[in-house]
N, C-alpha and C positions, 0 to 999 in steps of 0.2 A: 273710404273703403279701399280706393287703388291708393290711395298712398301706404295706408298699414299694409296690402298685400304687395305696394313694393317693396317695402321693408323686411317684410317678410319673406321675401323670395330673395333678398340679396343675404338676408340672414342668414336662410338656406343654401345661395352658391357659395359663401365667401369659405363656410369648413370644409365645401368639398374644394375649393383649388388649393387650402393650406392641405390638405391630405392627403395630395399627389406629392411634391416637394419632400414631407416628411418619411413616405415610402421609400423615395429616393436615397434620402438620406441614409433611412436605415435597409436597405439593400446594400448600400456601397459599406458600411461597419459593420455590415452579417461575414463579408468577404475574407474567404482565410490570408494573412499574408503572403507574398510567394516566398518560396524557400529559400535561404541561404545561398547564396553561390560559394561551392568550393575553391579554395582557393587551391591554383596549378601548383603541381610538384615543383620544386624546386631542382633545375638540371643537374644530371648527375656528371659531378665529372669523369671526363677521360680517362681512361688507367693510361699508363704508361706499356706499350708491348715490354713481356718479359722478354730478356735479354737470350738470344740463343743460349743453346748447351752444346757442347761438339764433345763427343766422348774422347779420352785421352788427350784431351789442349787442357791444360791450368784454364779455371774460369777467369781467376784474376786477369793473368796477361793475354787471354783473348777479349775480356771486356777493354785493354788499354789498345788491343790493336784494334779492334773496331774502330774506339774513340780515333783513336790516328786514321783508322778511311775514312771517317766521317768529316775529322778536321784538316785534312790533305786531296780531298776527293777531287779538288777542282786542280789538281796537278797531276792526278789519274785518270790513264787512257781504259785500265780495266777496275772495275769496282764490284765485278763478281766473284772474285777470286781474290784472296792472300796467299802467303806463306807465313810463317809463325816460327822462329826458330826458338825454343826452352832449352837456356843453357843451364838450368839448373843440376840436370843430370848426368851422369861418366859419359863420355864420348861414346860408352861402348853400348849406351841405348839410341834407339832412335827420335833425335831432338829435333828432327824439321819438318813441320808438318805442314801440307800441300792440302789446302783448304776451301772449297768448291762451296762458297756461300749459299745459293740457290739450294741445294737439296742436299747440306752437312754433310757431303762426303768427305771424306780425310785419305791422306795416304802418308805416310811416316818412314821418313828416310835417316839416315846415318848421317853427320855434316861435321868436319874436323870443328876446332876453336885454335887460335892462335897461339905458338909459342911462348908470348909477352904476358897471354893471359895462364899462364898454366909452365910456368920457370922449372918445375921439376918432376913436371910429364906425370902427375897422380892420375888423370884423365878427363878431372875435373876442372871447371873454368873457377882459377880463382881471383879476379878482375877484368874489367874493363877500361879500357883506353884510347881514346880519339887521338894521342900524339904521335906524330910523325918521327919515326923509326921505332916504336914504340914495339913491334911485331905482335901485336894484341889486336883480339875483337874489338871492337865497339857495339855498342847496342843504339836501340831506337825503332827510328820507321827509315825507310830507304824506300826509294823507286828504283825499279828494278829497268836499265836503261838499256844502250843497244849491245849489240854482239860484236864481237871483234876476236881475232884470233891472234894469239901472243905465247909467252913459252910453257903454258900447261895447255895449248893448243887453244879449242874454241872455247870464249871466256862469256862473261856478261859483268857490264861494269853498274855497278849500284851507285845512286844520287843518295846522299845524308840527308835527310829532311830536319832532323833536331842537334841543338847544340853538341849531343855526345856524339854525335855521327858527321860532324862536320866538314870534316878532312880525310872522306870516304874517298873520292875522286881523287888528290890529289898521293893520298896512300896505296891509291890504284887495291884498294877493296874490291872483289869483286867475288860472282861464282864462278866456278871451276871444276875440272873433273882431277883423282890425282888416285895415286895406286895407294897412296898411304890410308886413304878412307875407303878405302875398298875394304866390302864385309870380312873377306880373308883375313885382315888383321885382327879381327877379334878374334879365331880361332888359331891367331900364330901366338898375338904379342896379349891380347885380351884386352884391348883399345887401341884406340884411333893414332895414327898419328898427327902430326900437328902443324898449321899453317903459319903463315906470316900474318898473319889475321884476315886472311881471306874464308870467306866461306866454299869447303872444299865438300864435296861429293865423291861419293864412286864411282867411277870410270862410266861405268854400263851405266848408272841413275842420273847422269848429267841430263841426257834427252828428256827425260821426264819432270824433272827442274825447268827446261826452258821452256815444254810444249804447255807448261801449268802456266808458268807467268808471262810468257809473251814480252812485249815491250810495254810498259807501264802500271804494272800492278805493285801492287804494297807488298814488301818483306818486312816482317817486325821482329828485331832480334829484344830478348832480354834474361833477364831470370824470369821465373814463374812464382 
């Protein structure tokens, strides 16, 4: 008798402990799976800052004079400020503009062009020339260097920074005040007259030419 009722009672434990194990099991496959992980955006690139706008500059040749502050900066003392000179137009518009980086202010002055570049006085620049006796503008970027006073009185002599400006210093290029770029010429002769390829102002606008550039800022002559 206890042996059948051992048999009998291990008959009876042995389905309940497979009965736990199986609950288990099917608890853990009732389980929802966890959800997908999104996968992260992929980074957006950078834009590029758009390039200023300066009302009345050519965008072209203020984006090439930028490119020159940016490509000469480490030989400038000021990099808040340019000057821009667009020889595209008659002498008798205002082609130099006084360019105040930080807040696009502009100021537009009157600025002769050289003899060599303009042989039969139309009023337009009809070349460029870096050679010596050449009596012609040159174009490029220049650093605008110290002051000195010589025969159109107080001057500023400009550094060539590129191949077409090369022989700025030794052509004694420079700025200058003179009567012949003085606005009255436009209502006598109806343009400028004309330099040895210096860049020439009017008498009264010299000061405000040098109190803009100081010693070290970028001047960028070219077409537009």
């Amino acid at each position: 008798m206890l042996r059948a009722g051992g048999i009998t009672a291990a008959a009876l434990f042995v389905p309940g402990c497979m009965r736990e194990p199986l609950q288990q099991v099917s608890s853990v496959a009732d389980k929802a799976p966890p959800p997908p992980v999104a996968p992260r955006p992929a980074p957006v690139p950078a834009q590029p800052a758009p390039a200023p706008r300066i009302a009345g500059v050519s965008q072209p040749l203020l984006d090439r004079a930028l490119a020159a502050l940016d490509a000469k900066g480490n030989q400038l003392r000021q990099r808040d400020r340019i000057a821009i000179v667009d020889f595209t137009p008659a002498s008798y518009r205002s082609r130099l503009a006084l360019i105040d980086i930080a807040n696009g202010r502009i100021d537009k002055l009157l600025v002769a062009h050289g003899i060599g570049s303009d042989p039969g006085h139309t009023a337009f620049l009809q070349q460029f020339s870096n050679e010596n006796g050449s009596e012609a503008t040159c174009e490029g970027a220049f650093i605008a260097s110290n002051y000195y006073v010589g025969q159109h009185g107080r001057s500023q002599r400009l550094i060539g920074l590129d191949p077409t400006n090369s022989n700025a210093m030794d052509r004694a290029i420079v700025i200058h005040g003179a009567w012949y770029a003085n606005k009255d010429m436009l209502s006598r002769h109806g343009k400028l007259g004309r330099s040895q390829g210096c860049f020439a102002v009017g008498e009264t606008e010299l000061a405000r030419v040098f109190d803009h550039l100081g010693e070290g800022a970028l001047l960028y002559a070219a077409k537009g």
